[in-house]
C-alpha positions as CSV (number, residue, x, y, z in Angstrom):
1,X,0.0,0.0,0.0
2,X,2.7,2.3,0.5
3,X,3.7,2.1,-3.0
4,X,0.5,2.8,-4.2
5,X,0.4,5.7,-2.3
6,X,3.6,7.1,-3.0
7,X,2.4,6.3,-7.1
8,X,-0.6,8.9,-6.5
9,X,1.5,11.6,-5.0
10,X,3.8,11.2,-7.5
11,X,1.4,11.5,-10.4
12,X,-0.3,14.6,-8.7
13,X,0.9,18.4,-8.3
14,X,-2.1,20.0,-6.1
15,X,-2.7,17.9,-3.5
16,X,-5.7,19.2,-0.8
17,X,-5.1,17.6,3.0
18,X,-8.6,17.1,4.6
19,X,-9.3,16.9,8.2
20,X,-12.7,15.7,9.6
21,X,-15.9,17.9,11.2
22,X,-13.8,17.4,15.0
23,X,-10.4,18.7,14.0
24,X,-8.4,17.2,17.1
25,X,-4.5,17.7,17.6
26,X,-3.9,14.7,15.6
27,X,-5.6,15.8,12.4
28,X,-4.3,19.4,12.7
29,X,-0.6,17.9,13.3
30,X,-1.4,15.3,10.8
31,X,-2.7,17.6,8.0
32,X,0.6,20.2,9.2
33,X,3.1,17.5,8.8
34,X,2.1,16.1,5.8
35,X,1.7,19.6,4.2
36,X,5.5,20.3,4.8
37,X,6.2,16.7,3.7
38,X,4.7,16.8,0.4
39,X,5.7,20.4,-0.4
40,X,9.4,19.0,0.3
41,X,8.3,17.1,-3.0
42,X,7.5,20.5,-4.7
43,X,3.7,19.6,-4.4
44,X,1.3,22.1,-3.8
45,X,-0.9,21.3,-0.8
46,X,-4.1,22.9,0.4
47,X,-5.5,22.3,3.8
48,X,-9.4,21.6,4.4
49,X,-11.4,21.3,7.5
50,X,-15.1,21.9,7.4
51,X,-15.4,23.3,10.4
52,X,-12.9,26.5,12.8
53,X,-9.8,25.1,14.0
54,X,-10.7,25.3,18.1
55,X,-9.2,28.2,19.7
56,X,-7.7,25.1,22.2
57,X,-5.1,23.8,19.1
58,X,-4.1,27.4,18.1
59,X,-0.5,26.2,19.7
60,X,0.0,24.1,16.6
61,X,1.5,26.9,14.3
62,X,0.0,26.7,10.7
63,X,-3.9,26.2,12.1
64,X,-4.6,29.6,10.1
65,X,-3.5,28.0,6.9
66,X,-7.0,25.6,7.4
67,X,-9.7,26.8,5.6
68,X,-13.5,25.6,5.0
69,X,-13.1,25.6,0.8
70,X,-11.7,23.2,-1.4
71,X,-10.0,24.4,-3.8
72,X,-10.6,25.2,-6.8
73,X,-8.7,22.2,-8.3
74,X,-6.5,19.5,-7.3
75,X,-5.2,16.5,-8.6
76,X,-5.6,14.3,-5.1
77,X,-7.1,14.2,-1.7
78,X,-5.9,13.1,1.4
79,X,-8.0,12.1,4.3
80,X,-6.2,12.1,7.3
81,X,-7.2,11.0,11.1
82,X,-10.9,9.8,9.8
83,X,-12.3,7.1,7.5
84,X,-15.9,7.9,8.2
85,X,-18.9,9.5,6.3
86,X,-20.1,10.8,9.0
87,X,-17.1,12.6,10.3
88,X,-17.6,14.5,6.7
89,X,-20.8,16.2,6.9
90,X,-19.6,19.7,5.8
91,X,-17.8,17.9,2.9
92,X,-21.3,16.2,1.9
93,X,-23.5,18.9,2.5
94,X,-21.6,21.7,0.3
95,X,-21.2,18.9,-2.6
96,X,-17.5,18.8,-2.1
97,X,-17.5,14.9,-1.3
98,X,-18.9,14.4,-4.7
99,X,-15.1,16.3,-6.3
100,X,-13.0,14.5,-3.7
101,X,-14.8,11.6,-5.7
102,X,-14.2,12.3,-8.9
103,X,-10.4,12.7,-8.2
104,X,-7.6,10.0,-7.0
105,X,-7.9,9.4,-2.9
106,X,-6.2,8.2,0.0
107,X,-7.2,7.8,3.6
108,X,-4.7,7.7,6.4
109,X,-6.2,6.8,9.9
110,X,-5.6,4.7,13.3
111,X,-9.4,4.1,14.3
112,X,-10.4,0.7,15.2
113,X,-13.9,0.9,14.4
114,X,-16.0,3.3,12.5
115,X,-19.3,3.6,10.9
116,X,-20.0,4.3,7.5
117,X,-16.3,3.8,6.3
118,X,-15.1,6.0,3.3
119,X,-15.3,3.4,0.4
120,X,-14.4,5.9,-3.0
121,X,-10.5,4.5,-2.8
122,X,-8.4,1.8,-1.9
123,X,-5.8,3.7,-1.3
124,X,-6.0,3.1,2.4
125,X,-3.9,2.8,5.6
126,X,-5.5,2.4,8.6
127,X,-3.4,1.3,11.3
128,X,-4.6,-0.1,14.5
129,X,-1.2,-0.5,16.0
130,X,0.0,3.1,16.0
131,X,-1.0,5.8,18.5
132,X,-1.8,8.6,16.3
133,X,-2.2,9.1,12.6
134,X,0.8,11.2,13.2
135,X,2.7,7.8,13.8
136,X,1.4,6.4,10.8
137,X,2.2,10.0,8.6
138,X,5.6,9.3,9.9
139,X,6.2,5.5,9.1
140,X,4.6,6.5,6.3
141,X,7.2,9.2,5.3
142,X,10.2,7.1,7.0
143,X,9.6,3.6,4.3
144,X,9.1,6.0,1.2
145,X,12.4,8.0,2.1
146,X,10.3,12.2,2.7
147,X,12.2,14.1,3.9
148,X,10.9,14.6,7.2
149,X,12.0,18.2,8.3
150,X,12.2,19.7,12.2
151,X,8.8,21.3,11.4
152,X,7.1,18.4,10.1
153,X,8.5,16.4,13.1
154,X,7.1,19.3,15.3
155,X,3.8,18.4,13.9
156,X,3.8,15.0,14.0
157,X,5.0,15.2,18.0
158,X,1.9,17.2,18.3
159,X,0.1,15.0,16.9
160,X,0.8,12.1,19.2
161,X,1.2,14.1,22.7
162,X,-2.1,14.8,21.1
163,X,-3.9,11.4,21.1
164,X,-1.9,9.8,23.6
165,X,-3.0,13.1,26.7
166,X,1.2,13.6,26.7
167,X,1.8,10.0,26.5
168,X,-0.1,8.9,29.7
169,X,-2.8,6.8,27.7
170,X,-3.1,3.3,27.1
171,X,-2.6,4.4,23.0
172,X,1.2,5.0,24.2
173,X,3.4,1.8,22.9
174,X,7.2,1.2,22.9
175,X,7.1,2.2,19.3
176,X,5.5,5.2,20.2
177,X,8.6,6.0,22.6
178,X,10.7,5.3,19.7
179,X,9.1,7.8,17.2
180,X,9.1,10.7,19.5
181,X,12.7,9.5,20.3
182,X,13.1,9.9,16.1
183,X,11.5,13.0,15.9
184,X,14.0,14.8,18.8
185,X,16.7,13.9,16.5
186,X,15.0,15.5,13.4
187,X,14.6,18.6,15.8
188,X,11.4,18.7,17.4
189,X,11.3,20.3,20.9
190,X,9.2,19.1,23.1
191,X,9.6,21.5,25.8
192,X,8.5,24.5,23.5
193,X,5.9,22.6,22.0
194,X,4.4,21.7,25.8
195,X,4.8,25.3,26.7
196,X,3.1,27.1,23.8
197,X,0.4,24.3,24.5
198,X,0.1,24.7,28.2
199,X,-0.2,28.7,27.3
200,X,-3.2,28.3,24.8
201,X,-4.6,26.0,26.9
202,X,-5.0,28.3,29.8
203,X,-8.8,29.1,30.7
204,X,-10.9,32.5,31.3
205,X,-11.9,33.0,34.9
206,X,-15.6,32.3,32.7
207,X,-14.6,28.9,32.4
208,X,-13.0,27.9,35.4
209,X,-16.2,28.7,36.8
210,X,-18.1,26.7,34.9
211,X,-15.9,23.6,35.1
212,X,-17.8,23.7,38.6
213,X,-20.9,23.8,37.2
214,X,-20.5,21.1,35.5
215,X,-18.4,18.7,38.5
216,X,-21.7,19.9,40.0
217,X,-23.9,18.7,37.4
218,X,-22.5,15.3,36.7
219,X,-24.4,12.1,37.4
220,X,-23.8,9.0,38.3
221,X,-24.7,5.4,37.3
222,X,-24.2,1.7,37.8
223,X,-23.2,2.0,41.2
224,X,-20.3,5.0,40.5
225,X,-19.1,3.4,37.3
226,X,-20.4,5.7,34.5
227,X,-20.1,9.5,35.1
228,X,-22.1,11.5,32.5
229,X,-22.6,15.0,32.2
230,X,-25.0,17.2,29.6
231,X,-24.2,19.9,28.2
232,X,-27.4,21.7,26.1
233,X,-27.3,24.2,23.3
234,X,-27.1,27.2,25.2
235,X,-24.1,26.1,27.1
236,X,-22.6,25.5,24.3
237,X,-23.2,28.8,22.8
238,X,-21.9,30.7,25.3
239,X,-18.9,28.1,26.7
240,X,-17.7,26.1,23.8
241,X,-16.5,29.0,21.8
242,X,-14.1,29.8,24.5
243,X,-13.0,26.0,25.8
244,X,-14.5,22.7,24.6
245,X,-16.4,21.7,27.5
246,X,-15.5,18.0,27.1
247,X,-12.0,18.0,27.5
248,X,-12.8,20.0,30.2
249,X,-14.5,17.9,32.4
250,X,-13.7,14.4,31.3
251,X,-10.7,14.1,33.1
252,X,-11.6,15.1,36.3
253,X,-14.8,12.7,35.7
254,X,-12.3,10.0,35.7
255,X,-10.4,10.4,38.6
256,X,-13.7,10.1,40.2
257,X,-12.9,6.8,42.7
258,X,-14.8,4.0,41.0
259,X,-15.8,5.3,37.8
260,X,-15.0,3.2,34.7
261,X,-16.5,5.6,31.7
262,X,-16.9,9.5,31.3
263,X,-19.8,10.3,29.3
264,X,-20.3,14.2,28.0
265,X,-23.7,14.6,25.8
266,X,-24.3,17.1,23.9
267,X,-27.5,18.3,22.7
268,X,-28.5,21.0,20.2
269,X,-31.7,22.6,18.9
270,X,-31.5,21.1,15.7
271,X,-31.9,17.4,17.3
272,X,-28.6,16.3,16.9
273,X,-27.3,14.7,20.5
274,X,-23.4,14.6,20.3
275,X,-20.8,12.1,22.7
276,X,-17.2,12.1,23.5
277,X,-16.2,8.7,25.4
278,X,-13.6,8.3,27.8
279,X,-12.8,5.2,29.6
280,X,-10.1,4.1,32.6
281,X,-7.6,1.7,31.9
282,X,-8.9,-1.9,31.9
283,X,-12.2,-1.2,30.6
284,X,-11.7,-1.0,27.1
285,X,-15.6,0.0,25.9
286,X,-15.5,3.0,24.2
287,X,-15.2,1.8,20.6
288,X,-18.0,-0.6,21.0
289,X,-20.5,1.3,22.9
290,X,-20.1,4.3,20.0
291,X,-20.0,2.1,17.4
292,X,-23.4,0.7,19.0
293,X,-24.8,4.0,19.1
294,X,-23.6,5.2,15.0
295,X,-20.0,6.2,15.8
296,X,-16.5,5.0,16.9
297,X,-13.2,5.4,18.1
298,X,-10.6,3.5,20.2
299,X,-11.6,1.5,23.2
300,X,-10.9,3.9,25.7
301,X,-11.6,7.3,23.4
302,X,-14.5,7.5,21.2
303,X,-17.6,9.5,20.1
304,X,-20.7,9.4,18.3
305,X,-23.2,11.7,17.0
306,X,-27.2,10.7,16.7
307,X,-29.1,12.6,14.1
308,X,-32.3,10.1,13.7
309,X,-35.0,12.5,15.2
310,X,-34.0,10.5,18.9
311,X,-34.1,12.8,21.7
312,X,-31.6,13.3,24.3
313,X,-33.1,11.8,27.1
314,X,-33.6,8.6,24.9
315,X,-30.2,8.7,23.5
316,X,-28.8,9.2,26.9
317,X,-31.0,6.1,28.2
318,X,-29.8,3.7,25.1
319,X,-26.3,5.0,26.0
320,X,-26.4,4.3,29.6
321,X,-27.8,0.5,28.3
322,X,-25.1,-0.2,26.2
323,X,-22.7,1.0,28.1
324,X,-23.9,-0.9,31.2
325,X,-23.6,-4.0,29.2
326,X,-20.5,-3.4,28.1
327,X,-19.1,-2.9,31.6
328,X,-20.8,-6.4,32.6
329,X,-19.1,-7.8,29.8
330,X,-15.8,-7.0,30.9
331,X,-16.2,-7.4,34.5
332,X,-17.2,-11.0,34.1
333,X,-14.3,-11.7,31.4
334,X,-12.0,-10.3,33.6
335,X,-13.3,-12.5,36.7
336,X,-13.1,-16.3,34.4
């Protein structure tokens, strides 16, 4: 496969590097990276994203090159850190999907389990094993012979202190250890990169105070095990623009003493009901209880996003369902 990709950037001269509808610091350092990559090989590379880069990732220099547009033309797409239709609903819904198409593809992703996989190329890598599609952009880059410059390394570092929460996750492997290892020696900085992030990432008095609102607002379930927290559409108007509320919350929600899954629900006026999944180490649900509920993810990070008329106090009881069968599932395989 790596052939056949390195055939189709060869063959092409625009290029356009599209991210999905919840840019994360994995597609923006994904989409960054590969942008310097392939414009080492003289390309010349748009970046897409249907949707503002969050104010949170503005410590990943380039963001501002993102725009909502394709361009006018290009020779080949490149979907990175999603293989979903459904993460591509701006795509669909301006008629872009329908170019993308029409043109020479490739999809680069880690996700385990999606819905409604992208099915217009073969030109696919999705690999399980690596922590972040910045990894795989990187192995990718590495077996072809890119030139992998200290920017590009800079973005692809971001990209897995990213995914992996700054390498505390159960995503972090040996190899993983290894690439960042790599990328120090191509001249990625770590320390500069945690600093810029730890001063974009600092929150408004506004939201500090709501992070109690919403500690005080969280339930619990299944005797202590599932924490869940909603957040409706006008907190989201007047929070989400400032900090996303579930990265927020979620990890406080796990250090909770007994609770196995962090649920945030999100629900607008439209009808759409919205998750973000996060799961403690040795319960390893959070692929299959989105992918039960339309989404996916990894097994202990994952989302999904309802849009069948459901409303969210049905969503949130099929969610709480799953979920609690899922736990029960485990427990008992991890008792035989």
């Amino acid at each position: 496969m790596y052939k056949q990709i390195e055939t189709a950037v060869t063959s092409a001269q625009k290029i356009v590097i599209i991210q999905a509808d919840n840019p994360d610091a994995d597609s923006l350092g994904s989409a960054l990276a590969l942008e310097h990559i392939l414009g080492d090989l003289s390309k010349d590379v748009a970046l897409y994203c249907g949707v503002h880069i969050p104010d949170y990732l503005h410590y990943i220099q380039g963001w501002d090159r993102v725009v909502d547009q394709l361009p006018s033309s290009f020779d080949l797409s490149i979907v990175v850190d999603a293989s979903t239709y459904t993460l591509l609903e701006k795509l669909i819904q301006s008629g872009g999907l329908k170019r993308l198409q029409a043109k020479p593809g490739v999809v680069l992703d880690h996700h385990a389990t999606v819905e409604k996989p992208l099915d217009y190329t073969d030109s696919q890598i999705i690999d399980t094993t690596v922590a972040s599609t910045g990894e795989l952009i990187f192995n990718l880059a590495v077996s072809l012979g890119w030139t992998v410059s200290a920017t590009a390394a800079t973005h692809i570092m971001a990209s897995i202190l990213g995914d992996t929460q700054g390498l505390t996750n159960n995503l972090t492997r040996a190899s993983t250890y290894r690439t960042m290892a790599d990328l120090s020696d191509l001249g990625a900085d770590r320390i500069v990169l945690e600093d810029r992030r730890r001063e974009y990432g600092k929150m408004p008095d506004k939201i500090y105070r709501y992070k109690g609102i919403l500690i005080a607002n969280t339930e619990f379930f299944s005797d202590g095990q599932i924490a869940l927290v909603h957040i409706p559409q006008p907190e989201i108007n007047e929070y989400s623009p400032l900090y996303n509320p579930a990265p927020l919350i979620q990890p406080d929600m796990l250090q909770v003493k007994g609770v196995a899954l962090a649920v945030v629900l999100k629900s607008y006026d439209d009808g759409r009901v919205t998750a973000a999944l996060r799961s403690n180490y040795g319960f390893p649900i959070c692929g299959k209880l989105a992918e039960s509920l339309g989404g996916g993810g990894h097994d202990y990070a994952s989302g999904f996003k309802v849009t069948d008329g459901r409303g969210y106090e049905e969503v949130k009881t099929d969610c709480l369902a799953a979920a609690r069968r899922l736990l029960e599932t485990t427990e008992s395989g991890a008792s035989e």
